[in-house]
N, CA, C and O atoms as CSV, one atom per row, in Angstrom:
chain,resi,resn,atom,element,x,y,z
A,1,UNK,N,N,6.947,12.114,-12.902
A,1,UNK,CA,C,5.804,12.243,-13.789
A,1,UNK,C,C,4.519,12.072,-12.975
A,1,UNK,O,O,4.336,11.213,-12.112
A,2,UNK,N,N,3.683,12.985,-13.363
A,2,UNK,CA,C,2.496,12.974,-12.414
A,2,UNK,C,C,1.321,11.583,-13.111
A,2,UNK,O,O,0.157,11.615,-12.712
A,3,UNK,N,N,1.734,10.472,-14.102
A,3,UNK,CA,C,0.827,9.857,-14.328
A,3,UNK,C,C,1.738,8.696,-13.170
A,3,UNK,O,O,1.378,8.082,-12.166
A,4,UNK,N,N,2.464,8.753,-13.584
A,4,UNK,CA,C,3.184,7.552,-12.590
A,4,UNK,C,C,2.714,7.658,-11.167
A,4,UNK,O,O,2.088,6.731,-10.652
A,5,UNK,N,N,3.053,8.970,-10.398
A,5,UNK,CA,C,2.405,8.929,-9.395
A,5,UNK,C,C,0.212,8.517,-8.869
A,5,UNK,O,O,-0.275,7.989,-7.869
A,6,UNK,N,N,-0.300,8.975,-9.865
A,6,UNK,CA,C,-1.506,8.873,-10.332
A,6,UNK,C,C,-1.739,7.057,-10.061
A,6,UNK,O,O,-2.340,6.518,-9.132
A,7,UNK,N,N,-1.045,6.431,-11.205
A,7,UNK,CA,C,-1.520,5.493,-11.285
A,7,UNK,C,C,-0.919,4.367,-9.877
A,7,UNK,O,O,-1.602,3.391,-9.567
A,8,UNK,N,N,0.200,4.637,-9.257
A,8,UNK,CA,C,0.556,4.522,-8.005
A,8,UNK,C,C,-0.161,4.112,-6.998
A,8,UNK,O,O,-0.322,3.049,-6.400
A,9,UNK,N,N,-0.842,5.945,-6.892
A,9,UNK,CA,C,-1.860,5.374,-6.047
A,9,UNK,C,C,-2.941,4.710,-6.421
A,9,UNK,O,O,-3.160,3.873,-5.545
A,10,UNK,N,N,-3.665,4.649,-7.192
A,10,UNK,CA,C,-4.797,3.800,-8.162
A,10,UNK,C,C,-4.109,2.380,-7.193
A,10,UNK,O,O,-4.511,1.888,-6.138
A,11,UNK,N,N,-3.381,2.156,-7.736
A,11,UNK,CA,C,-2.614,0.617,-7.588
A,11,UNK,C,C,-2.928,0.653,-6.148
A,11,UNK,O,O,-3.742,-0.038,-5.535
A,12,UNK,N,N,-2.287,1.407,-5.796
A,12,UNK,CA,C,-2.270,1.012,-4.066
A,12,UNK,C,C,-3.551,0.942,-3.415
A,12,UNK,O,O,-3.751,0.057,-2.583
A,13,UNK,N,N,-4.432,1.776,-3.705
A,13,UNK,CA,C,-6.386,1.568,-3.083
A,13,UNK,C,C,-6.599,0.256,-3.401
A,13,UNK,O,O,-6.966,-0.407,-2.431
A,14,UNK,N,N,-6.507,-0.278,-4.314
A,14,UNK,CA,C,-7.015,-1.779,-5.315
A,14,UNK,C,C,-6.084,-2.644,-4.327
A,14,UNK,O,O,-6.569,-3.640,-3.789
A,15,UNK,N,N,-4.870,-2.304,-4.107
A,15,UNK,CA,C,-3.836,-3.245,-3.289
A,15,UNK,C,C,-4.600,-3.857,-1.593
A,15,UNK,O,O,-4.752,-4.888,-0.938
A,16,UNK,N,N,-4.840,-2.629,-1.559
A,16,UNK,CA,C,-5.349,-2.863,0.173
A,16,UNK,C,C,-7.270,-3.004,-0.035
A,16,UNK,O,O,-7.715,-3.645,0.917
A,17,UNK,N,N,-8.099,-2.675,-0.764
A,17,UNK,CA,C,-9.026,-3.679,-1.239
A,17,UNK,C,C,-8.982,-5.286,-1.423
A,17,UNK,O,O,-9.739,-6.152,-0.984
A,18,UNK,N,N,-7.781,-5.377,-2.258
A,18,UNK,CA,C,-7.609,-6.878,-2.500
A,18,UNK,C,C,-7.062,-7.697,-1.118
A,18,UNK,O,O,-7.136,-8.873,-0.762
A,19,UNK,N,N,-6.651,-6.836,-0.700
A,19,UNK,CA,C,-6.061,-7.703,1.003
A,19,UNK,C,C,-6.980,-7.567,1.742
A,19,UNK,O,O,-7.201,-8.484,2.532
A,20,UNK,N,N,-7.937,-6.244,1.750
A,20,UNK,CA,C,-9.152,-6.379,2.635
A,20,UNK,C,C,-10.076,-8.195,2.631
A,20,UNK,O,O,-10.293,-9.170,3.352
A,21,UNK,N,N,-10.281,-7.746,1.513
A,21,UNK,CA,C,-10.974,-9.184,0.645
A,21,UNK,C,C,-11.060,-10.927,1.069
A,21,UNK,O,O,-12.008,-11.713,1.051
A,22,UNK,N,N,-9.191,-11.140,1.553
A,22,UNK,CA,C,-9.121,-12.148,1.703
A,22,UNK,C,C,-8.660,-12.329,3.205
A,22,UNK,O,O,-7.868,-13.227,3.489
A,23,UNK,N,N,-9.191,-11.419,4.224
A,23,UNK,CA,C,-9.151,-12.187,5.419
A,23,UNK,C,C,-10.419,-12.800,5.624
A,23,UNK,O,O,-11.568,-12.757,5.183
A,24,UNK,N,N,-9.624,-13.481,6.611
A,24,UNK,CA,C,-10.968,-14.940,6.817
A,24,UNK,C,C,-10.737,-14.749,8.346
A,24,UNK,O,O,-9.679,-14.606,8.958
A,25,UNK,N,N,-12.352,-14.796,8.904
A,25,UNK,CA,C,-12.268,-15.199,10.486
A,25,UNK,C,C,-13.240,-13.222,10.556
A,25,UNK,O,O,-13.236,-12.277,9.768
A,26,UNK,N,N,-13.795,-13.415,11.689
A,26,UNK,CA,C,-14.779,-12.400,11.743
A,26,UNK,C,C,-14.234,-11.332,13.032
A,26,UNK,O,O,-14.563,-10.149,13.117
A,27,UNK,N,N,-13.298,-12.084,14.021
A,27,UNK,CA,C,-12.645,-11.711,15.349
A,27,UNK,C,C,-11.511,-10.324,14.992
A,27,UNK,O,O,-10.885,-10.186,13.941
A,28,UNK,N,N,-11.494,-9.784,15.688
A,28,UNK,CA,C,-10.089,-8.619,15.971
A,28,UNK,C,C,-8.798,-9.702,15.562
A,28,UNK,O,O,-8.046,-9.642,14.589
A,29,UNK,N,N,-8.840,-10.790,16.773
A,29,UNK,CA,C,-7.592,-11.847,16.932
A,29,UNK,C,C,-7.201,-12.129,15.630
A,29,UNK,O,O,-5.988,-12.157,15.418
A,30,UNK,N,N,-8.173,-12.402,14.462
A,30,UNK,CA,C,-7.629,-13.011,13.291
A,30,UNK,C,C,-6.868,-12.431,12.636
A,30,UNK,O,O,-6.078,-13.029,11.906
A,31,UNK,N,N,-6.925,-10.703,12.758
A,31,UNK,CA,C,-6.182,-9.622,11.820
A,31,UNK,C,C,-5.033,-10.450,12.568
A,31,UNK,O,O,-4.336,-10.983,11.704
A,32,UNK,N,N,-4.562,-10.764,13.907
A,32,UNK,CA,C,-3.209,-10.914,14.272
A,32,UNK,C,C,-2.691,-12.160,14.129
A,32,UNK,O,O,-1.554,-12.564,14.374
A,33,UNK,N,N,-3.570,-12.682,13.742
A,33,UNK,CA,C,-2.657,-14.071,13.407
A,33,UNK,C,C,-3.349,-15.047,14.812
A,33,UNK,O,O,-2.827,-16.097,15.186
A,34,UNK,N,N,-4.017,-14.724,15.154
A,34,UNK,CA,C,-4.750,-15.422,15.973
A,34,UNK,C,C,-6.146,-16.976,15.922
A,34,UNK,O,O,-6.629,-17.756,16.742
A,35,UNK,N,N,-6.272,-16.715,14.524
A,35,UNK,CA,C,-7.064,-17.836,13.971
A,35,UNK,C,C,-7.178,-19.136,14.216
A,35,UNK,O,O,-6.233,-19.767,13.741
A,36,UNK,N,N,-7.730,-19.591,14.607
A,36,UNK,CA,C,-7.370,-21.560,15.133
A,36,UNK,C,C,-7.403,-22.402,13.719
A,36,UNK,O,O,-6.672,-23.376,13.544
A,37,UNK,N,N,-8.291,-21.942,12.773
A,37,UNK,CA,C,-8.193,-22.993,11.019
A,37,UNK,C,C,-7.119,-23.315,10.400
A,37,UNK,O,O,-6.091,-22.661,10.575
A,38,UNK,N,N,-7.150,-24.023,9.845
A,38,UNK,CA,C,-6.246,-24.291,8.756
A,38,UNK,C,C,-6.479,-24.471,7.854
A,38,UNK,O,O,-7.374,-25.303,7.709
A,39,UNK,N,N,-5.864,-23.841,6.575
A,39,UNK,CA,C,-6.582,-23.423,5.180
A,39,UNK,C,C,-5.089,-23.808,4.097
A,39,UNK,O,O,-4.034,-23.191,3.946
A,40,UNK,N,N,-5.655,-25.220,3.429
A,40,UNK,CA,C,-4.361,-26.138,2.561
A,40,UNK,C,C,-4.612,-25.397,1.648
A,40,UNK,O,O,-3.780,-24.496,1.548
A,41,UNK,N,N,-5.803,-25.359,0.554
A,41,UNK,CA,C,-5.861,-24.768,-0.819
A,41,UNK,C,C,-6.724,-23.759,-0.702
A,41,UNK,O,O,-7.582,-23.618,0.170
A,42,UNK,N,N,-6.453,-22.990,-1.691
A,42,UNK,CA,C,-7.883,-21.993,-2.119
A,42,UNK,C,C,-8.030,-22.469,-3.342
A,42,UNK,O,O,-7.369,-23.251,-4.024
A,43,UNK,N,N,-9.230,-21.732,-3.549
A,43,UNK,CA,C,-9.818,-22.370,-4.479
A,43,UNK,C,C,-11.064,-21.133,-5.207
A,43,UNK,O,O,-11.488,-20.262,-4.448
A,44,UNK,N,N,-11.338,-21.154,-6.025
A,44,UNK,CA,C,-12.459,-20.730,-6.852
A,44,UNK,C,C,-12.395,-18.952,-6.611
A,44,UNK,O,O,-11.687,-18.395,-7.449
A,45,UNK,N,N,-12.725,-18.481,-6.087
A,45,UNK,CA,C,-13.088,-16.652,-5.747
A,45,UNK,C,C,-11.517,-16.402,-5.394
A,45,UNK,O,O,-10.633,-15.881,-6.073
A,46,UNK,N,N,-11.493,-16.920,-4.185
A,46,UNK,CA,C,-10.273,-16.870,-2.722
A,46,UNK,C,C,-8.965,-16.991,-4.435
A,46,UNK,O,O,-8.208,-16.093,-4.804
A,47,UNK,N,N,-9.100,-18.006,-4.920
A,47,UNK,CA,C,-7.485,-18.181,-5.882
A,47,UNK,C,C,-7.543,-16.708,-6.888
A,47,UNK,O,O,-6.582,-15.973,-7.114
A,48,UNK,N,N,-8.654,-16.573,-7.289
A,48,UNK,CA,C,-8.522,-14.886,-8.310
A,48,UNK,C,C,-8.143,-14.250,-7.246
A,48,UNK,O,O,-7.046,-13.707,-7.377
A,49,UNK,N,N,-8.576,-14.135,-6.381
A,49,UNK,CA,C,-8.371,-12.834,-4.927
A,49,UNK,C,C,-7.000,-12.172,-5.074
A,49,UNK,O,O,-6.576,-11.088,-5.476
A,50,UNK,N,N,-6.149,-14.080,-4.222
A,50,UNK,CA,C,-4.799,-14.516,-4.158
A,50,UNK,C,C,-3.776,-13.463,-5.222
A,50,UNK,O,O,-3.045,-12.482,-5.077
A,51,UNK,N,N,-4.269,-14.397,-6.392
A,51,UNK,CA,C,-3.271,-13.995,-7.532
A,51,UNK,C,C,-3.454,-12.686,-7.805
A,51,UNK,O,O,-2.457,-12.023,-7.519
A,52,UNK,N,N,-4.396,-12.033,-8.273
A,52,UNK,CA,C,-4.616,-10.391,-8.219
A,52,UNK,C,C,-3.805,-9.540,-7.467
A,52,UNK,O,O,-3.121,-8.578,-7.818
A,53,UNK,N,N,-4.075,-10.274,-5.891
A,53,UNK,CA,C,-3.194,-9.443,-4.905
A,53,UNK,C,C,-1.728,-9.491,-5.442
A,53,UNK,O,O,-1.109,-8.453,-5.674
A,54,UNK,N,N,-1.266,-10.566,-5.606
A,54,UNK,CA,C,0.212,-10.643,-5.986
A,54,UNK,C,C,0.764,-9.765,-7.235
A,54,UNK,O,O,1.930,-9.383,-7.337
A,55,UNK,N,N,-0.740,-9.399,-8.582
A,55,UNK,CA,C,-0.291,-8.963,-9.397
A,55,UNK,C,C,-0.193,-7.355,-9.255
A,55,UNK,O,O,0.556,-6.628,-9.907
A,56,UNK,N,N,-1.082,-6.975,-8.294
A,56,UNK,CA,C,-1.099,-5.567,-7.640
A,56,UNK,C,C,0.305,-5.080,-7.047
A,56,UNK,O,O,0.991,-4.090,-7.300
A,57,UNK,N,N,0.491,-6.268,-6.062
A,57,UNK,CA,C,1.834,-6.012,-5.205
A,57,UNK,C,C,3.055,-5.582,-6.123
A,57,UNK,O,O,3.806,-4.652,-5.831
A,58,UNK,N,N,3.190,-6.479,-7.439
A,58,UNK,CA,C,4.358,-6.855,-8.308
A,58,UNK,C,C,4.273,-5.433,-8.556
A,58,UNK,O,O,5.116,-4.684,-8.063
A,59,UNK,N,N,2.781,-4.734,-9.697
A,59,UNK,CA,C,2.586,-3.631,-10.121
A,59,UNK,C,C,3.042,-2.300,-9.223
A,59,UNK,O,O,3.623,-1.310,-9.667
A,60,UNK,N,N,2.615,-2.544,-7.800
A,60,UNK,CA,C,2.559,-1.236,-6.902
A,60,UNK,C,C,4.635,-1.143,-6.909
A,60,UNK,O,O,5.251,-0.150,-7.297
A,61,UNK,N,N,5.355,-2.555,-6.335
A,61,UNK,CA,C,6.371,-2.214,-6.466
A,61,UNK,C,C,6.983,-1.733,-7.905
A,61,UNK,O,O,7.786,-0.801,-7.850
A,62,UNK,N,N,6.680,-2.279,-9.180
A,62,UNK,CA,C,7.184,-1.526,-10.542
A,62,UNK,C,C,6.837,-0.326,-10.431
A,62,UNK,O,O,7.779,0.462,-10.514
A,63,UNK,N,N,5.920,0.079,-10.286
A,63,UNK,CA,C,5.600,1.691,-10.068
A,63,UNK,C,C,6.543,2.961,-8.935
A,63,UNK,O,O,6.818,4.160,-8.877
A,64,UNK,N,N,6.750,1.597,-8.146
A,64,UNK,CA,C,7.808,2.661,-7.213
A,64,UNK,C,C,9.138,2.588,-7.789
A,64,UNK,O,O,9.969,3.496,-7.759
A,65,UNK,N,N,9.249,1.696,-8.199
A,65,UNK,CA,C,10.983,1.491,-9.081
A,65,UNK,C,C,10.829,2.434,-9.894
A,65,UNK,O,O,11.925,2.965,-10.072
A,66,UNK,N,N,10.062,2.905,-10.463
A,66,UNK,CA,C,9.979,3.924,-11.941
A,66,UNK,C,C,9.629,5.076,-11.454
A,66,UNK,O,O,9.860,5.966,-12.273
A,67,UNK,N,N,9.079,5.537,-10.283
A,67,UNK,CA,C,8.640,6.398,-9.875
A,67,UNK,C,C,10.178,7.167,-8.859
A,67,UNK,O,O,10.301,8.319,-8.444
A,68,UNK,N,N,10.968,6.193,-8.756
A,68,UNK,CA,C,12.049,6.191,-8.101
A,68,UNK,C,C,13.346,7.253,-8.855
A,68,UNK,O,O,14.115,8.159,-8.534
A,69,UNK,N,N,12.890,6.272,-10.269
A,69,UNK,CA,C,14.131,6.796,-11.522
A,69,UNK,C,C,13.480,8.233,-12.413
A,69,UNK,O,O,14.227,8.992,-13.031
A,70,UNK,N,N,12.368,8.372,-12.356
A,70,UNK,CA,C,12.103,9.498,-13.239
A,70,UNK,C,C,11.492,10.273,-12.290
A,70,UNK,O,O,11.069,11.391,-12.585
């Protein structure tokens, strides 16, 4: 179905927006895991960010499961 695919990708731009979002650290090194901080909680912006991302991820994979079967 071409809405499934549609909304797919929708999902997926918003997916990698929302991950854009929550790196922290200004360096190349940090994309790799290179960061020296340590970060216990988030909190306030950073926790909507968080959870969004996760609800995107959940969404982008339901969309491929269904996009899979029909």
């Amino acid at each position: 179905m071409k809405v499934l695919t549609i909304s797919q990708a929708v999902v997926s731009i918003l997916l990698i927006i929302s991950i854009l979002l929550q790196q922290r650290g200004g360096g190349l090194s940090s994309i790799f895991g290179g960061e020296g901080g340590y970060y216990f909680k988030k909190r306030g912006t950073e926790k909507i960010i968080f959870w969004g991302t996760v609800t995107l991820s959940l969404m982008f994979f339901g969309l491929a499961f269904l996009n899979f079967l029909f």
